[in-house]
Structures are given as C-alpha cells and as structure tokens.
C-alpha positions as CSV (number, residue, x, y, z in Angstrom):
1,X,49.1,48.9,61.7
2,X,50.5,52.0,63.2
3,X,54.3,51.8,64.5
4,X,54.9,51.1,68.1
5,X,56.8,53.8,70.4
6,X,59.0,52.5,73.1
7,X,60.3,55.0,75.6
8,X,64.0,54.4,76.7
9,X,65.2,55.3,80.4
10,X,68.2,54.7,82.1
11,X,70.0,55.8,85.5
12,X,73.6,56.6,84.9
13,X,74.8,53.1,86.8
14,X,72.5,51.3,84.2
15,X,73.1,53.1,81.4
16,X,76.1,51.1,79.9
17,X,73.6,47.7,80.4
18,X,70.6,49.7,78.3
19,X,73.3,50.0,75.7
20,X,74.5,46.6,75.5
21,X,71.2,45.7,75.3
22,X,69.9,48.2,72.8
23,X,72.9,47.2,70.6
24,X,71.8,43.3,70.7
25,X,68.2,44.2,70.1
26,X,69.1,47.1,67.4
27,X,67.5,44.9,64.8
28,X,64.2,45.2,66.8
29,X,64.5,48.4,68.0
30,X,64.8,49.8,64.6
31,X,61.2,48.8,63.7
32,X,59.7,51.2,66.3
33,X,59.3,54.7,67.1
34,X,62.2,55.6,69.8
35,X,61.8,58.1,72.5
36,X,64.8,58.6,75.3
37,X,65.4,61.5,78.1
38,X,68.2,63.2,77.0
39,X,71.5,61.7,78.2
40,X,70.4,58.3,77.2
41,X,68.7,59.1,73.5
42,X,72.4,60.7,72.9
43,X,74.4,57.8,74.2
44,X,71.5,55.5,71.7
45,X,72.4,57.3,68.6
46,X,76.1,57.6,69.0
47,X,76.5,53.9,70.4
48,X,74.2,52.3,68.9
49,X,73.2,54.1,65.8
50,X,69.6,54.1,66.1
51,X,67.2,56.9,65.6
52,X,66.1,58.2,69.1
53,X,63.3,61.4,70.0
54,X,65.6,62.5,72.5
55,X,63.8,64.7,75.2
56,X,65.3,66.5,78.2
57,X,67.7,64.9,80.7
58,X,65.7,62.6,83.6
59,X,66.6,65.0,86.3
60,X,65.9,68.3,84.0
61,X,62.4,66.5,83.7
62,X,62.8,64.6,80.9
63,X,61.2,61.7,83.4
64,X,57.8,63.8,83.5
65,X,58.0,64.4,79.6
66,X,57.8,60.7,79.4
67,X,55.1,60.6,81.6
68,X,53.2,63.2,79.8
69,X,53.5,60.9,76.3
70,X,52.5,58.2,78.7
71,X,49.4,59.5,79.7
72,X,48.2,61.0,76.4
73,X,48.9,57.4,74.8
74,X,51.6,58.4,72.8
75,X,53.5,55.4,74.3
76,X,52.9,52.0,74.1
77,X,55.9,50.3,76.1
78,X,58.3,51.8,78.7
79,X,62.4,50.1,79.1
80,X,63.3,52.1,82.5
81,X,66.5,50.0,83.6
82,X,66.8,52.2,87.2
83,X,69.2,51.4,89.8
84,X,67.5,50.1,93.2
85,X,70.8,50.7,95.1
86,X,71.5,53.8,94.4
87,X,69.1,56.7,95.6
88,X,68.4,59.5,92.2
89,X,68.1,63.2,93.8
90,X,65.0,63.0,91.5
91,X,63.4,60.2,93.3
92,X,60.3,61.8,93.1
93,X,60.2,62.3,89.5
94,X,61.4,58.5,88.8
95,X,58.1,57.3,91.3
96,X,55.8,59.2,89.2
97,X,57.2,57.6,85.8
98,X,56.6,54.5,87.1
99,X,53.1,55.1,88.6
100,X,51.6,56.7,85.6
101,X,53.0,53.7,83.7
102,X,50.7,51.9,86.1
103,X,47.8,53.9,85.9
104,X,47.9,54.0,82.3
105,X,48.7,49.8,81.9
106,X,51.0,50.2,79.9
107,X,54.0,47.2,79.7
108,X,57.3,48.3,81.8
109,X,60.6,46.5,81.1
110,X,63.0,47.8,84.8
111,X,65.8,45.0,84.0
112,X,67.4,43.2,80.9
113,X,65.0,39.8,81.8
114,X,62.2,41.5,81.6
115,X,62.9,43.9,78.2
116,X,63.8,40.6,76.9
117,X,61.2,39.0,76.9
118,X,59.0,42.1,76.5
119,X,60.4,43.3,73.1
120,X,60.5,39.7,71.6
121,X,56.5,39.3,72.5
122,X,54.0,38.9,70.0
123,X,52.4,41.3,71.1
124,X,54.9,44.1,70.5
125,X,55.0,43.3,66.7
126,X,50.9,42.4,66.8
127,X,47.9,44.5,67.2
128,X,47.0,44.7,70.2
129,X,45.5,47.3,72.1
130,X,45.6,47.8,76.3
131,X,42.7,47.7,78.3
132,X,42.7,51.2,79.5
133,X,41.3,52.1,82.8
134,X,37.9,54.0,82.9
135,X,39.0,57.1,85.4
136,X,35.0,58.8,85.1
137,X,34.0,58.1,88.8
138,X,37.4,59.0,89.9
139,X,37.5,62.6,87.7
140,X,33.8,63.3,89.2
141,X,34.7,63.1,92.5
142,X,37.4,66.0,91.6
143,X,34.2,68.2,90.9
C-alpha cells in the first residue's frame, strides 16, 4: 500500500493550534507523506520535529501549489485550520484551495474536531480510493 500525503495549512491566528495538534498527533503524522506552505512546514519541523515538503508561503502561492498537487492526485487529505474571523489579503487564493479540494473529493479537516476524527479514521491507514468525479462532458463543452 502506497503512503498517504496529507497537506498542512494554517493562517497565522491558527497556526499555534495546527502545532499543538500536529505535536499530539506526531505519532500519526509520521506515517505519512507531509506537505506544508512554507511558513507552516518550517514551524512543523522545528516544533514538532517532523519531516515536512515545505512549499512556498500561502500568500507567495504556496496555497495554489497545494492545489496543483491536489488536482493531479498527489494528495489524498487536506488539514487547512483557516481563521473565519479574520479576512487573508489572499482570500482568493484560500477559496480556490478549498474548492479544488471539493472538485477533486478529497477529505478536508478546517478545525481540530474535524482533523481528529479525520486522521484517526480507518480509512486514512486503509486502502481506500475516492470516487473521483468524471469532468468529460464538462471538458467538451470547453471545445
């Protein structure tokens, strides 16, 4: 069975909670392929001590890299804890993460409740391969 890859995402208010968490769930965290933007990969490895693909900073477009991965199937589960209180000057680039995540289906953890019970699923550790949607009619109309 291949490895998982989780990508990591934080906002700055969040990013002390993503490494509280990360350091309670470094045990499970160690058993997958890691990717992070930038800012939060460094603050994983140094606080945590885990191995992290660190791409470019969210705002630099670090977001869209993710996004990229995301859409080529590189990755299997997205943790983005964002702030909703606080507007990001890269708003745009944040929506986009989280809609390709959509149109792709893959899982999306935006709090600690929910990458709890995400990353101690079955599933994560399992087989188990997404339905992915058939975009054909929708790339023909493009034509």
């Amino acid at each position: 069975m291949l490895k998982k890859t989780i990508a990591l995402v934080a906002h700055d208010s969040k990013k002390l909670e993503l490494l509280e968490w990360a350091t309670f769930n470094k045990h499970l965290l160690s058993q997958y392929n890691l990717y992070a933007t930038g800012t939060t990969g460094a603050l994983l490895e140094q606080n945590v001590g885990i191995e992290v693909h660190k791409l470019q900073s969210g705002p630099l477009g670090g977001d869209q890299q993710i996004g990229a991965k995301i859409s080529e199937q590189e990755i299997d589960f997205l943790i983005f804890f964002w702030d909703p209180l606080i507007t990001q000057p890269h708003d745009t680039d944040v929506k986009a993460l989280l809609r390709i995540s959509v149109v792709w289906n893959i899982p999306v953890a935006c709090n600690r409740a929910s990458a709890d019970y995400m990353i101690t699923s079955p599933l994560l550790s399992n087989e188990y391969q997404p339905q992915l949607p058939d975009y054909k009619a929708h790339a023909s109309r493009a034509i």
